[in-house]
C-alpha positions as CSV (number, residue, x, y, z in Angstrom):
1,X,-4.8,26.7,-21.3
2,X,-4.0,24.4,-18.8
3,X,-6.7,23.9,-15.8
4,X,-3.9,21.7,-13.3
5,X,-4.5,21.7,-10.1
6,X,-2.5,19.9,-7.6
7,X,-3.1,19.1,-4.7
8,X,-2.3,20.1,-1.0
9,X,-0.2,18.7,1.7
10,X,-3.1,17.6,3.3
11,X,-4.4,16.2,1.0
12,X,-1.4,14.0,-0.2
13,X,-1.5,12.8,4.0
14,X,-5.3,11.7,3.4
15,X,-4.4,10.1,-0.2
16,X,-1.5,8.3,1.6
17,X,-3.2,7.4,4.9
18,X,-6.0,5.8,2.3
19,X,-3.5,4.0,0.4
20,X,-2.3,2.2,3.6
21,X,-5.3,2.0,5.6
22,X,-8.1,1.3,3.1
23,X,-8.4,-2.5,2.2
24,X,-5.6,-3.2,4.9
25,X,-7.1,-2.4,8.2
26,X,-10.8,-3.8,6.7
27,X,-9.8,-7.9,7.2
28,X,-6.5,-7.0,9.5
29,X,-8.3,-8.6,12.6
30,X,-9.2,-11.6,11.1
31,X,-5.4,-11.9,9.7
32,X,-4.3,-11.1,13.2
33,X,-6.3,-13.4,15.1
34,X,-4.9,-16.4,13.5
35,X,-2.1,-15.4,16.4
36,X,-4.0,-13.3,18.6
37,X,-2.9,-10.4,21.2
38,X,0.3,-11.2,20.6
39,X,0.1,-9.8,17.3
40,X,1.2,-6.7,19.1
41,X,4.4,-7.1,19.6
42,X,4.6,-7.5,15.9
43,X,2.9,-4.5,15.5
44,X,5.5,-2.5,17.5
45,X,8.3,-4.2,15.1
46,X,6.1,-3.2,12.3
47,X,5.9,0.3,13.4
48,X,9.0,1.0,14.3
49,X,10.6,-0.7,11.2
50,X,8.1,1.6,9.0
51,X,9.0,4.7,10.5
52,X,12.6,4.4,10.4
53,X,11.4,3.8,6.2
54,X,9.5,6.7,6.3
55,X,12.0,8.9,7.8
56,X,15.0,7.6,5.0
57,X,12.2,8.3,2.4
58,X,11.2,11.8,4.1
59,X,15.4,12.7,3.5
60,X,15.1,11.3,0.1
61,X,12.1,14.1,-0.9
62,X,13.4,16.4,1.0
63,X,17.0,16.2,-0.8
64,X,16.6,14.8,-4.3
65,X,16.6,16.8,-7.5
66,X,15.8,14.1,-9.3
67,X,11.9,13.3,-10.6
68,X,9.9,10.8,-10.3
69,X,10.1,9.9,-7.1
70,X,11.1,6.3,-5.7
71,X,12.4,5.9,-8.9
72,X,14.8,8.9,-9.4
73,X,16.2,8.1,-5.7
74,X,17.1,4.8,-6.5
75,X,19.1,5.9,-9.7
76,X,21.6,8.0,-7.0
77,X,22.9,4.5,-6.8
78,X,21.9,2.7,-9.1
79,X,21.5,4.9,-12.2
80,X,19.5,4.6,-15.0
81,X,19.2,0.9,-14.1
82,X,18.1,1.5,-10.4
83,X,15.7,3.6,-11.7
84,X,13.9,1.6,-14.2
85,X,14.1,-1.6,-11.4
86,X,12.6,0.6,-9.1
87,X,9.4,2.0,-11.5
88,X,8.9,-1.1,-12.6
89,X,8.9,-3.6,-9.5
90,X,6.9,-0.8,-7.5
91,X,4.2,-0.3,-10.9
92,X,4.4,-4.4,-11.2
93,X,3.6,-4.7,-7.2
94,X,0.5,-1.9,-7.6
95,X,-1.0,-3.5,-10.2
96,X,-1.5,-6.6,-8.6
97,X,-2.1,-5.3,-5.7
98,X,-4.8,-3.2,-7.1
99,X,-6.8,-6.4,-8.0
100,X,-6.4,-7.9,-4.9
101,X,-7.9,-4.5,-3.3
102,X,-11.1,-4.4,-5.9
103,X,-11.6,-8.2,-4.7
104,X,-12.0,-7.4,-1.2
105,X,-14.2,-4.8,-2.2
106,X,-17.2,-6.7,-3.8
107,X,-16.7,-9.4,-0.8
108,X,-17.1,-6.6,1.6
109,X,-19.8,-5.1,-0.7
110,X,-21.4,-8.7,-0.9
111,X,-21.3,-9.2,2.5
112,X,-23.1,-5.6,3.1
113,X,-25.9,-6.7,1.1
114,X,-26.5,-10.4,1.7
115,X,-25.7,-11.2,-1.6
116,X,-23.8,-14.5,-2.6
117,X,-21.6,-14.1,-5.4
118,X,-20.8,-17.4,-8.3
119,X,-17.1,-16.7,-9.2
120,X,-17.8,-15.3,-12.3
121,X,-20.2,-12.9,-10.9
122,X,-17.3,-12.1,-8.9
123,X,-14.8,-11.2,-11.5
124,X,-17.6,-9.5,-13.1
125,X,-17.8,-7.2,-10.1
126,X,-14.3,-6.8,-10.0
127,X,-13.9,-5.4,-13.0
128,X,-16.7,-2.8,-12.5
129,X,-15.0,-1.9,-8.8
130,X,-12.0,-1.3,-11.2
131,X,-13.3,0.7,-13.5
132,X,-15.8,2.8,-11.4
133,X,-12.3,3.4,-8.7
134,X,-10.4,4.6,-12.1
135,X,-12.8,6.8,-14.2
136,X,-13.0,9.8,-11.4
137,X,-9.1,10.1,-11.7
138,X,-9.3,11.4,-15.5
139,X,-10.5,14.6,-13.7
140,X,-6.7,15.4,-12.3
141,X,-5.1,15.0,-9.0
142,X,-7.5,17.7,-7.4
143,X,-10.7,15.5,-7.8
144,X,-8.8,12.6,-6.4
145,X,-7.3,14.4,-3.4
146,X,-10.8,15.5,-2.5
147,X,-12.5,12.2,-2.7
148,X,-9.6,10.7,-0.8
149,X,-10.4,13.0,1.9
150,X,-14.5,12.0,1.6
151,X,-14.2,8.2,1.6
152,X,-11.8,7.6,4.5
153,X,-13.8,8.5,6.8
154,X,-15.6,5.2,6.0
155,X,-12.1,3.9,7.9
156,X,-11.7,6.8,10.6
157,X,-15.3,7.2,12.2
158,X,-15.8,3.0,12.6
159,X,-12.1,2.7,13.6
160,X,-12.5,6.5,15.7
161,X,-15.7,4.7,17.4
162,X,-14.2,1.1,18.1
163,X,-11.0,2.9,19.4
164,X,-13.0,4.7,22.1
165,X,-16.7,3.5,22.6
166,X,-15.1,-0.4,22.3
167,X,-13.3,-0.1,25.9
168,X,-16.4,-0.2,27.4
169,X,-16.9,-3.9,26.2
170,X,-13.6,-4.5,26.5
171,X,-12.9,-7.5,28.7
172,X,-9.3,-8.3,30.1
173,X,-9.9,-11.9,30.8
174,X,-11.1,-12.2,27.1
175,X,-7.8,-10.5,26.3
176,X,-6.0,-12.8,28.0
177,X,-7.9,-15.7,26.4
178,X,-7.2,-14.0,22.9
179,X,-3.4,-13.5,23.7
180,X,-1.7,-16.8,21.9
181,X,-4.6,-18.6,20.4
182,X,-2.9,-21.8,18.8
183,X,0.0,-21.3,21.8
184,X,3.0,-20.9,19.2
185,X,6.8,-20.3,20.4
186,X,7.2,-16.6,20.9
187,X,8.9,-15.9,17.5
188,X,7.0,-18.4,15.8
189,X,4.0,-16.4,16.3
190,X,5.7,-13.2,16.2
191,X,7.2,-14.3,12.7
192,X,3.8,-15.2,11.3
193,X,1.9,-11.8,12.6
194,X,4.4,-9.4,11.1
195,X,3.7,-11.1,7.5
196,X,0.8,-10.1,8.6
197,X,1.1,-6.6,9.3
198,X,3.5,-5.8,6.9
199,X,0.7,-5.3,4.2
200,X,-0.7,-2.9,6.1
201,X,2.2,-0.3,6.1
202,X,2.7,-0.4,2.2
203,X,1.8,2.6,1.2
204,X,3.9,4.7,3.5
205,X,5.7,5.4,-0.2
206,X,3.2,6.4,-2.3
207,X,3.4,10.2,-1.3
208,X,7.0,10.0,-3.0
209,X,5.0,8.6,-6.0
210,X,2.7,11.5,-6.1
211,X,5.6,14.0,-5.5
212,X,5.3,15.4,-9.1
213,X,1.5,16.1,-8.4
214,X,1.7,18.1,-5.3
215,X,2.6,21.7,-4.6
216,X,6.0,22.5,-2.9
217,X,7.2,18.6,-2.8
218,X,10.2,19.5,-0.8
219,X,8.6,20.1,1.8
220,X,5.0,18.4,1.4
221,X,6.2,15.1,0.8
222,X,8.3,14.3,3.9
223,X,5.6,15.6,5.9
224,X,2.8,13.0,4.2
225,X,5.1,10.6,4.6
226,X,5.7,10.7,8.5
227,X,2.4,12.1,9.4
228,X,0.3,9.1,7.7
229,X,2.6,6.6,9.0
230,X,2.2,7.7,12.6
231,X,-1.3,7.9,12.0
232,X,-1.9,4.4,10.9
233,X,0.3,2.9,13.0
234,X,-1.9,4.6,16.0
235,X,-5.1,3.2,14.4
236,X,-3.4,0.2,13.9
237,X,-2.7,-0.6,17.4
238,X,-5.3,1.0,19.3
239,X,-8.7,-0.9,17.3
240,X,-7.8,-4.3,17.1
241,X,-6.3,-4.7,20.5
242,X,-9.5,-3.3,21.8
243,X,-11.5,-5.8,19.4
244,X,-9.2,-8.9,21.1
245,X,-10.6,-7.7,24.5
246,X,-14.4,-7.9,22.8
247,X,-14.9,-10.9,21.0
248,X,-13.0,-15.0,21.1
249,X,-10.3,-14.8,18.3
250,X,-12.2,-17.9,16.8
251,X,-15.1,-15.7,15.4
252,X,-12.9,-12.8,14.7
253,X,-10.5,-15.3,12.7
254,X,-13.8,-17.0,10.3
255,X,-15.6,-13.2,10.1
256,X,-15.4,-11.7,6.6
257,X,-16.3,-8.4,8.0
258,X,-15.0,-8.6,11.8
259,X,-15.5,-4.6,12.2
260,X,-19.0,-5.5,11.3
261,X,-19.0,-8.3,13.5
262,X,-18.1,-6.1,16.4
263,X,-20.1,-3.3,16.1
264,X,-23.4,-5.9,15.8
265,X,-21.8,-7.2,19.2
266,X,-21.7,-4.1,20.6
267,X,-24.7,-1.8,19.0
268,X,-27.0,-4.3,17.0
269,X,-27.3,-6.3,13.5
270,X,-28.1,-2.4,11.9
271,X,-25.2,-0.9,12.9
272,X,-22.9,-3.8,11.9
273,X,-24.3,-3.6,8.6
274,X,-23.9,-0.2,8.1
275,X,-20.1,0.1,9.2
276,X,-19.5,-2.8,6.4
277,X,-21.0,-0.1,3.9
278,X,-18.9,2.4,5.1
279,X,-15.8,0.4,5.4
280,X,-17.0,-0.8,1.2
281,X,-16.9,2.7,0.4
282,X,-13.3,2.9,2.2
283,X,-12.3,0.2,0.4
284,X,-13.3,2.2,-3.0
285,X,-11.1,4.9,-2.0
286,X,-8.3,3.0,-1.2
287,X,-8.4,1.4,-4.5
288,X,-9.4,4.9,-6.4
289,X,-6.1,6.1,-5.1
290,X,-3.5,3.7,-6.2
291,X,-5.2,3.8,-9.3
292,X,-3.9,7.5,-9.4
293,X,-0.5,6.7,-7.9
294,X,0.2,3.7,-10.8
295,X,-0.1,5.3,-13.9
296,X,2.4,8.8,-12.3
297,X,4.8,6.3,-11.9
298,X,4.4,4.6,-15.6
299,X,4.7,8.1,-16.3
300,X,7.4,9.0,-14.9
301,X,9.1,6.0,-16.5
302,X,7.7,7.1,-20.1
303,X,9.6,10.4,-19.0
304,X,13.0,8.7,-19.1
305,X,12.2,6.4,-21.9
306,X,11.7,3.2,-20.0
307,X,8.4,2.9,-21.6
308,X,6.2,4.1,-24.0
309,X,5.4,7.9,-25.3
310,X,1.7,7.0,-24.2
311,X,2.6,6.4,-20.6
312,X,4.0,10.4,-20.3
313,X,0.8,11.7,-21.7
314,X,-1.2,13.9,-19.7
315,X,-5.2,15.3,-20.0
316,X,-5.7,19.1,-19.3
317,X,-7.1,18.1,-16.0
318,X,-3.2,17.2,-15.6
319,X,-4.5,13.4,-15.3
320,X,-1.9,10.5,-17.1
321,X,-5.2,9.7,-19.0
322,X,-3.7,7.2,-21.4
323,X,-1.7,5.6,-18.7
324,X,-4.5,5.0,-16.9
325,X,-6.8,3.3,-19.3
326,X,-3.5,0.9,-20.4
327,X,-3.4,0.1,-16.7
328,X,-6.8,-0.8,-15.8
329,X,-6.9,-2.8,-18.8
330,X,-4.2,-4.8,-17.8
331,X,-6.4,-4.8,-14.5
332,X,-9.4,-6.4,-16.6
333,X,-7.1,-9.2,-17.6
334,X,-5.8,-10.1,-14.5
335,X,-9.2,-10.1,-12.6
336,X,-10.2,-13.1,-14.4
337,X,-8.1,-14.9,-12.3
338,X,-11.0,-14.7,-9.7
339,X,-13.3,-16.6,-12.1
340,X,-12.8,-19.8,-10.1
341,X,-12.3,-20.3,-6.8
342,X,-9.2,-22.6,-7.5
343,X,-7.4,-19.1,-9.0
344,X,-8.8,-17.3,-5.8
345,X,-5.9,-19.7,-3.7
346,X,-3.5,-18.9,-6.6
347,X,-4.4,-15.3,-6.0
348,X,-2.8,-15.3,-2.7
349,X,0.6,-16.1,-3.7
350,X,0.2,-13.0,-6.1
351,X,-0.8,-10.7,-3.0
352,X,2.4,-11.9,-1.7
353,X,4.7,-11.7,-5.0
354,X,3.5,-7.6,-4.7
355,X,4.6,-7.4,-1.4
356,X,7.7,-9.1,-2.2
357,X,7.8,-6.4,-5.4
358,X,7.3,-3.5,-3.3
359,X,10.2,-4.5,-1.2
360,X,12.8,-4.2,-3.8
361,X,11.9,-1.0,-4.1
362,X,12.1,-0.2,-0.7
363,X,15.6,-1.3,-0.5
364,X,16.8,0.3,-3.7
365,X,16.0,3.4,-2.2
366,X,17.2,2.7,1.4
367,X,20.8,2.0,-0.8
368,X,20.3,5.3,-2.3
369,X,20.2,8.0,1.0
370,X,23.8,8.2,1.5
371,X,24.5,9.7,-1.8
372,X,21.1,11.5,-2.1
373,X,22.7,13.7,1.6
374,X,26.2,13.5,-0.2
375,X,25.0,15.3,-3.8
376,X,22.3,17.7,-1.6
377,X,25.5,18.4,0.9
378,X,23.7,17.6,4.2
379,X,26.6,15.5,5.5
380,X,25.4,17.1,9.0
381,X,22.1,14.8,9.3
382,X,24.2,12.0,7.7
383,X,24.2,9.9,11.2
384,X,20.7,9.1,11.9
385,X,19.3,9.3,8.4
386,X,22.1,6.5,7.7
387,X,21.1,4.5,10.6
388,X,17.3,4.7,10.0
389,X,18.0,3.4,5.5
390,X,20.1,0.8,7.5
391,X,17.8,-0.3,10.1
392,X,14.8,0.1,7.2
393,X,16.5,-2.0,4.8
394,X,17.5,-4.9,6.8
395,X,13.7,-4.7,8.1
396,X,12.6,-5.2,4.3
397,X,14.9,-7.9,3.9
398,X,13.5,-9.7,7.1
399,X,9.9,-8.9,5.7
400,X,10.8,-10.2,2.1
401,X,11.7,-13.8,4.2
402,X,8.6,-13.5,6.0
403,X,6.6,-13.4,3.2
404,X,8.2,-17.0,2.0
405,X,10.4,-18.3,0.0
406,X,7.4,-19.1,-2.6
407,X,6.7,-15.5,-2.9
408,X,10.5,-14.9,-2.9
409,X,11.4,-17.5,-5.7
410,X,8.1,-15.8,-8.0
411,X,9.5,-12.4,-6.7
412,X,12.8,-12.6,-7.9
413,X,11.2,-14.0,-12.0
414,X,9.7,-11.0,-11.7
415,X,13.0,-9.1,-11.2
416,X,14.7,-10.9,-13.9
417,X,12.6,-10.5,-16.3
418,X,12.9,-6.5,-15.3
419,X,16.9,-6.9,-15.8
420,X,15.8,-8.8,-19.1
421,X,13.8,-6.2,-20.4
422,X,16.2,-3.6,-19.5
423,X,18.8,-5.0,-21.4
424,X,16.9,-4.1,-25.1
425,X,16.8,-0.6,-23.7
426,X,19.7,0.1,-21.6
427,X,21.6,1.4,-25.1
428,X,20.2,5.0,-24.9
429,X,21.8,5.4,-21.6
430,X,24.5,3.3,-20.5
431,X,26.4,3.3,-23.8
432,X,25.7,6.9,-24.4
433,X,27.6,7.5,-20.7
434,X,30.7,5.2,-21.1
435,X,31.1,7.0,-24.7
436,X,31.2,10.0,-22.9
């Protein structure tokens, strides 16, 4: 007898808001203050530019009959191809990601408890943090929901307090100070923040990832989707322009932990040290959810063939158990790259080769919304849903140039070796259709 229990609406909000917010908004000041206030305007761009992507993607749920997600959206256009491209560039971008997020964990964690890490004592850590944000999952989507909803509050009270209780050290003249630190060119600077803040709104997706582990997706889905990205784009904003107005940019920019840093500035060492625990322990549940979200959609992609039987396997907690051991396995392997610190620079450019993986799936599905209304036969909301896949894709295409053409060039190896993959596969469907 099966024991599944999915989970709620609101919970798929928290487990999305986590995905987004957890390591993101952790180290976003010190990222931001390479520019300084300005960083807003990019922030607006940002915000705007993920809405309209989390309104197309909101139509997608809302409208497609397909499974799995991103990856049955895209194959409205696309097909079968579309919708391995999209599973895999999206499971490809998580992994990595994933690694990069169980990283900042133990430096948080380190930084918590005064402890100075060798880099293999590093990786060491990283692969617990991987394994320790994994092994809870095996109990179904329930138990992750529910601890989703319990760690990120280690992001909402700091971020809640520094939001409110920061205005009252809030200076304007250090504001103004803060405002172009290195005095770029107004696009330069804008250019360089919004690579910036782009990381922080990936995510906004992942309740379409989840959609075949929540209860009435038709109409849960869309609503994660919108309500998380308002919500961090509102948390966003509001904390680290009031941290701009509290402390030079300079010690923001070299702090590993700059909420830490301000809450010492503003209530004392202790309390400092106890929002970096808290924000650790965010951190964890960031990383404990996308380690749900990446083997649904391996399994989803087992589903349709695309990879193996193992993948589609589920646990009678309704957990893709095997999936999840394959993939934090894969984890393990990767997270020796933080053995030396040399790697540790390399490991940037692999931060940015998920971003630039997570974009082709954006725009796959932005390319998919018109005939996602046309099939569902909404041709009466076809004028702004249009308008906002347009607006969304050419906003992914500008963030995929942000990001550099570094990333780009690694980016699109990554896609082609997809396409080359595909081709062993692409038998059982495309030759099957054009005998039929």
């Amino acid at each position: 007898m099966s024991t599944t229990k999915k989970m709620s609406v609101t919970q798929l909000i928290i487990i999305t808001a986590v995905n987004m917010m957890g390591s993101g908004i952790v180290m976003l000041p010190a990222k931001l203050a390479q520019v300084g206030g300005l960083s807003i305007i990019s922030w607006l761009v940002t915000a705007v530019g993920s809405m309209l992507l989390a309104y197309a993607f909101a139509k997608c749920g809302m409208y497609s009959q397909k499974s799995g997600g991103m990856n049955g959206y895209a194959e409205y256009t696309f097909g079968k191809a579309g919708n391995f491209l999209c599973g895999y560039s999206y499971g490809i971008s998580i992994i990595i990601a994933n690694v990069a997020i169980a990283t900042s964990a133990v430096g948080y964690g380190a930084t918590f408890l005064g402890a100075e890490l060798t880099p293999g004592m590093t990786c060491l850590a990283t692969i617990a943090v991987l394994w320790i944000a994994t092994l809870p999952n095996f109990g179904g989507p329930g138990v992750t929901g529910r601890l989703s909803s319990i760690t990120v509050w280690g992001v909402i009270i700091p971020i809640l307090a520094m939001s409110t209780a920061g205005w009252f050290y809030f200076s304007g003249d250090m504001y103004v100070a803060n405002w172009n630190v290195h005095n770029l060119p107004f696009g330069e600077a804008a250019t360089n923040a919004i690579t910036m803040t782009l990381w922080s709104f990936l995510g906004l997706e992942s309740a379409c990832a989840n959609a075949d582990a929540v209860d009435n997706p038709e109409k849960s889905v869309p609503t994660a989707v919108l309500c998380a990205t308002a919500l961090c784009a509102v948390i966003y904003i509001a904390s680290t322009n009031v941290l701009f107005g509290m402390l030079p940019a300079a010690e923001i920019e070299q702090s590993s932990a700059p909420f830490g840093l301000a809450f010492a500035h503003m209530f004392g060492p202790l309390a400092g040290r106890v929002v970096m625990g808290m924000m650790t322990i965010a951190c964890m549940g960031c990383l404990m959810g996308w380690q749900f979200t990446l083997p649904n959609i391996f399994k989803s992609m087992a589903r349709e063939g695309f990879m193996p039987s193992a993948f589609a396997y589920t646990n009678r907690f309704g957990a893709p158990a095997k999936g999840m051991l394959i993939l934090t396995l894969i984890q393990t392997a990767m997270a020796f790259m933080a053995i030396s610190p040399n790697l540790n620079q390399q490991f940037e450019i692999l931060v940015n080769l998920a971003t630039i993986a997570n974009l082709i799936s954006y725009i796959l599905c932005m390319s998919a919304v018109k005939n996602i209304l046309i099939t569902a036969n909404k041709q009466k909301e076809m004028a702004f849903s249009l308008f906002a896949a347009a607006v969304g894709g050419v906003y992914s295409l500008y963030a995929a140039y942000a990001s550099g053409f570094e990333a780009m060039t690694y980016g699109s190896l990554v896609v082609f070796a997809g396409m080359l993959f595909y081709g062993y596969i692409s038998s059982r469907y495309d030759l099957a259709t054009s005998k039929a």
